[in-house]
C-alpha positions in Angstrom: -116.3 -195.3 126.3 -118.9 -193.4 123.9 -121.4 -192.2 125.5 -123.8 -194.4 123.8 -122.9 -197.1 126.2 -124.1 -195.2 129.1 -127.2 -193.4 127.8 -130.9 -193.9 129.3 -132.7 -195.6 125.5 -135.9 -195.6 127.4 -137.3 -191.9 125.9 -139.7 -189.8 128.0 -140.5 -187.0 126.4 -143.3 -184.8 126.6 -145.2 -182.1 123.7 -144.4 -178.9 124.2 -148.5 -178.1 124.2 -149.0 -180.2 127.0 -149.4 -178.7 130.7 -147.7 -178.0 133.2 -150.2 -180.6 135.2 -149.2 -183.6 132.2 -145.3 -182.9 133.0 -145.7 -183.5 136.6 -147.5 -186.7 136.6 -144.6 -188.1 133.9 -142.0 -186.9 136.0 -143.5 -188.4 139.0 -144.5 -192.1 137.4 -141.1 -191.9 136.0 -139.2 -191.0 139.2 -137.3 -188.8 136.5 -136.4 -185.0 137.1 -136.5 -183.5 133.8 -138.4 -183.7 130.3 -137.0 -183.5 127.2 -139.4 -181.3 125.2 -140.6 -182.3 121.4 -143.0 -181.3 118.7 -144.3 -182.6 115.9 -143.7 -181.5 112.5 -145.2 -181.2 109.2 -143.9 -184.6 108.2 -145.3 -186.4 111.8 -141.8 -186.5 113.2 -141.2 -185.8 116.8 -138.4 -182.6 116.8 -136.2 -181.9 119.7 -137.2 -178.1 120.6 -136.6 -177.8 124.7 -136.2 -179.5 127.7 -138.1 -179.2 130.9 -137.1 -179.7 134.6 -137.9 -180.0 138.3 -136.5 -176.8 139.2 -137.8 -175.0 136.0 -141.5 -176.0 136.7 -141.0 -174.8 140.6 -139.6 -171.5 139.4 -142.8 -171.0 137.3 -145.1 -172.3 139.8 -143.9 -169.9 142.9 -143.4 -166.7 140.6 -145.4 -163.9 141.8 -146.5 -163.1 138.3 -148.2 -166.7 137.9 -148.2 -167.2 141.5 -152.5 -167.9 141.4 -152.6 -169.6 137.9 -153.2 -173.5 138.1 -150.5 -176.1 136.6 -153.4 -177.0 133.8 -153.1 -173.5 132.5 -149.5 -173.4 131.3 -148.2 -174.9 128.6 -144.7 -177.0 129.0 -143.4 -174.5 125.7 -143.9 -171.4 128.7 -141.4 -172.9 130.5 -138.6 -175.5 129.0 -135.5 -174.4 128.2 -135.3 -173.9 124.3 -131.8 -173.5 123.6 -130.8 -177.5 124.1 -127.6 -179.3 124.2 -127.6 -182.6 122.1 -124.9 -184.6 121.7 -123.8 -187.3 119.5 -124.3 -191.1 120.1 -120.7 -191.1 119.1 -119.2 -188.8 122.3 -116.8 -190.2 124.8 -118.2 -190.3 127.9 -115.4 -187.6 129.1 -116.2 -185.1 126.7 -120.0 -185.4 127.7 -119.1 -184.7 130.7 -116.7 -181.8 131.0 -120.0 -180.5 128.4 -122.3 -180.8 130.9 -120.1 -179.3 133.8 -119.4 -176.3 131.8 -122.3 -175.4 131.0 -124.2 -176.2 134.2 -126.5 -179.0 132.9 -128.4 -182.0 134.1 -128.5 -183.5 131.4 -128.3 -184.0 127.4 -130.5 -185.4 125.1 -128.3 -188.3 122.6 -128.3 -187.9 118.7 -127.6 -190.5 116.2 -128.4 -189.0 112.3 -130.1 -186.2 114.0 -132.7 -188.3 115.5 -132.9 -188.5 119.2 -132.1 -191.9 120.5 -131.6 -191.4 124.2 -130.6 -188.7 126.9 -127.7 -189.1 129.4 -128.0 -187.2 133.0 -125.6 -186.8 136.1 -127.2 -189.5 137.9 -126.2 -192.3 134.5 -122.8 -191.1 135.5 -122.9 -192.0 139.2 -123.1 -195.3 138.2 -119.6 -194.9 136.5 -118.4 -194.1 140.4 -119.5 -197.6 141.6 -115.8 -199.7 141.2 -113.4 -200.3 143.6 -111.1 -197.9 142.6 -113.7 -195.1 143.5 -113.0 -196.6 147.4 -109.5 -194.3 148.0 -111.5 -191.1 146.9 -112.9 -189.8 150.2 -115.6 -187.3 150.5 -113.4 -184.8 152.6 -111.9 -184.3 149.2 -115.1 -183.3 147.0 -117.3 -182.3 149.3 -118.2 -178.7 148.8 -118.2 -176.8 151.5 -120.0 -173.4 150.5 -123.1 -174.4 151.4 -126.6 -172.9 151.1 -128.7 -174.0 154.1 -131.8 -172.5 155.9 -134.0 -172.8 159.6 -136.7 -174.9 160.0 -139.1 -171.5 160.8 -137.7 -170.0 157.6 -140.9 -169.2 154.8 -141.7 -171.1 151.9 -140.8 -168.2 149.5 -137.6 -167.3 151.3 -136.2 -171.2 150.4 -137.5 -171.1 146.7 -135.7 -167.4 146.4 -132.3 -169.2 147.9 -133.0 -172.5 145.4 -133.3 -170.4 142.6 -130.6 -167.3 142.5 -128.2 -170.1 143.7 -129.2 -172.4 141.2 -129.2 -175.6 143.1 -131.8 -177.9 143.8 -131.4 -178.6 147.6 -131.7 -177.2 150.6 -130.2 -179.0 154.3 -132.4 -177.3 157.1 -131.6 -176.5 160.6 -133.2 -176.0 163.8 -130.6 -175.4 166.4 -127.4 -175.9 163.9 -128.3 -179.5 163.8 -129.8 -180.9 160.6 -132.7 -181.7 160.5 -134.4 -182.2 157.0 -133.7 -181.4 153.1 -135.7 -179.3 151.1 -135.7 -179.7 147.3 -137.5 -179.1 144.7 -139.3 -181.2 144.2 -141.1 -181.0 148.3 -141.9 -177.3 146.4 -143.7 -178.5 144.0 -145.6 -180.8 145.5 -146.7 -178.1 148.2 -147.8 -174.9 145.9 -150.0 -177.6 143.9 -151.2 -179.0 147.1 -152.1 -175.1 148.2 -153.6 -174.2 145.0 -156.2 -177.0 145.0 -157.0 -176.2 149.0 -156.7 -172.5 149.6 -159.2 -170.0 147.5 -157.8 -167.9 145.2 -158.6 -164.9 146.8 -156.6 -165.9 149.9 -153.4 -167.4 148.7 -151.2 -164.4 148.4 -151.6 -163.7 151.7 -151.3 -167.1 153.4 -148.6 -168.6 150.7 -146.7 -166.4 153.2 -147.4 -168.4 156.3 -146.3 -171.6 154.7 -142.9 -172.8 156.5 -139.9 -174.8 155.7 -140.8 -177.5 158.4 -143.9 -177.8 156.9 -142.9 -179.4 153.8 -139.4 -180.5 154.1 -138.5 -184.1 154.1 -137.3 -185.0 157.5 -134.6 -188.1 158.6 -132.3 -187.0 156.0 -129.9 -189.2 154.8 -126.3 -188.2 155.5 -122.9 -189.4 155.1 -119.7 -188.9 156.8 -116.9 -187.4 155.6 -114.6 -190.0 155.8 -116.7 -192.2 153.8 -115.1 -193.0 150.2 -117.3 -192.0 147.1 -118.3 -195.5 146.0 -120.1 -195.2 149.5 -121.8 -191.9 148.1 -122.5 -193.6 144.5 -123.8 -196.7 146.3 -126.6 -194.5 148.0 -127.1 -191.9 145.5 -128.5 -194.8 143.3 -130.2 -196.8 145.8 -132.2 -193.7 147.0 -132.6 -191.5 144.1 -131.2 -188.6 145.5 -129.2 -186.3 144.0 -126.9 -185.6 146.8 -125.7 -186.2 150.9 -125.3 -183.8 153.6 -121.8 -184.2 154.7 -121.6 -184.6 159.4 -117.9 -184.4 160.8 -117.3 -186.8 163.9 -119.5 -184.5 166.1 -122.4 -184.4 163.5 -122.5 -181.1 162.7 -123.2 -180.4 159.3 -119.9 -179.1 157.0 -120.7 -179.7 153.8 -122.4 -181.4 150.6 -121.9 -184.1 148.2 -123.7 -184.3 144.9 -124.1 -185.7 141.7 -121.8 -182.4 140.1 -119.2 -183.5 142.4 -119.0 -187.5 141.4 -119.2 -185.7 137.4 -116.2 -184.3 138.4 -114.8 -187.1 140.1 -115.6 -189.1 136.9 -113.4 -186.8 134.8 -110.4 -186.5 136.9 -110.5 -190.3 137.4 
């Protein structure tokens, strides 16, 4: 299959001179978690020059540097990604994806006489996941099990630090070693805009600090066990939104992950 059949037509993009603030509200209206980026040339067409995401935008947002600086100040140019993967409408859907495992992408903006036509992401590919063959691959198998997690009383900045040198967009949180909540992203976001708007400028360094992990994670997490096949995973993945499922053993304690990576992978060996 080419990976044409597969790929999102519906195009939201964004300028590269727009804010920060204008990325946000697409990618919220959307339910979408990154941006490709365009401008527009000489001859009014829209060029492919970046792409934008979640976890870029939260990496910008909670940087010491910019830490005081409103969303409306920065341009989406000071923080896409410029060097972008495009691929051709033409691709099988294999190649796409071993692409987008080896380089460590979310997704890739689709090509066709080097205009863009649509943009294919892990999530498109969870849907691939959703036959009745994907019922004898059990979770056990893919889960990963090097897992980054951190305590409820844990800091704000402490959690973004761990979200961004590990280069993941999720966090499960414990209090006690039970879980208790996910952190992502996206709950990061949301919260340093929230705490820009309420707290004066001249006191947010020191009480950005005093913001914890139980503050703004999202509690009742949705989990899955690991004896559950992975058209049970793609099944809720889609339904939800989420990007992936803490993994309980038989006594609920938490022992690993399942994301949209591993179904990718799954995809490809399948």
């Amino acid at each position: 299959m080419q990976v044409k059949n597969l790929m999102s037509e519906n195009l939201i993009t964004i300028d590269k001179d727009q804010s920060l603030t204008d990325g946000l509200k697409l990618l919220r209206k959307n339910n979408i978690s990154r941006l490709p980026v365009v401008n527009t040339n000489s001859n009014n067409e829209k060029e492919l020059v970046g792409i934008v995401s979640e976890r870029d935008i939260a990496r910008k947002l909670g940087s010491s540097k910019y830490g005081t600086m409103p969303p409306s100040r920065f341009h989406i140019s000071s923080v896409m990604v410029k060097d972008v993967i495009a691929v051709n409408e033409s691709m099988e859907l294999v190649d796409v994806a071993n692409l987008m495992l080896e380089k460590g992408i979310g997704s890739v903006p689709v090509e066709s006489e080097d205009s863009m036509v649509g943009i294919v992401s892990k999530a498109d590919f969870v849907t691939m996941c959703t036959t009745k063959a994907f019922e004898k691959i059990l979770v056990k198998d893919y889960m990963n099990t090097d897992i980054k997690t951190i305590y409820s009383d844990e800091r704000l900045v402490h959690a973004r630090r761990i979200l961004i040198d590990n280069k993941i967009g999720r966090l499960p949180v414990l209090d006690d070693d039970e879980i208790v909540g996910i952190l992502t992203s996206k709950d990061i976001i949301r919260c340093l805009i929230s705490f820009r708007k309420n707290v004066p400028e001249k006191h947010q360094q020191a009480q950005i600090k005093n913001i914890t992990v139980n503050d703004i994670m999202s509690t009742n997490p949705k989990t899955i066990s690991q004896d559950a096949n992975i058209l049970e995973v793609a099944n809720i993945l889609m339904e939800t939104g989420y990007n992936g499922l803490p993994v309980l053993d038989d006594n609920n304690q938490l022992i690993g992950i399942i994301t949209q990576t591993d179904l990718l992978k799954i995809f490809i060996e399948s």
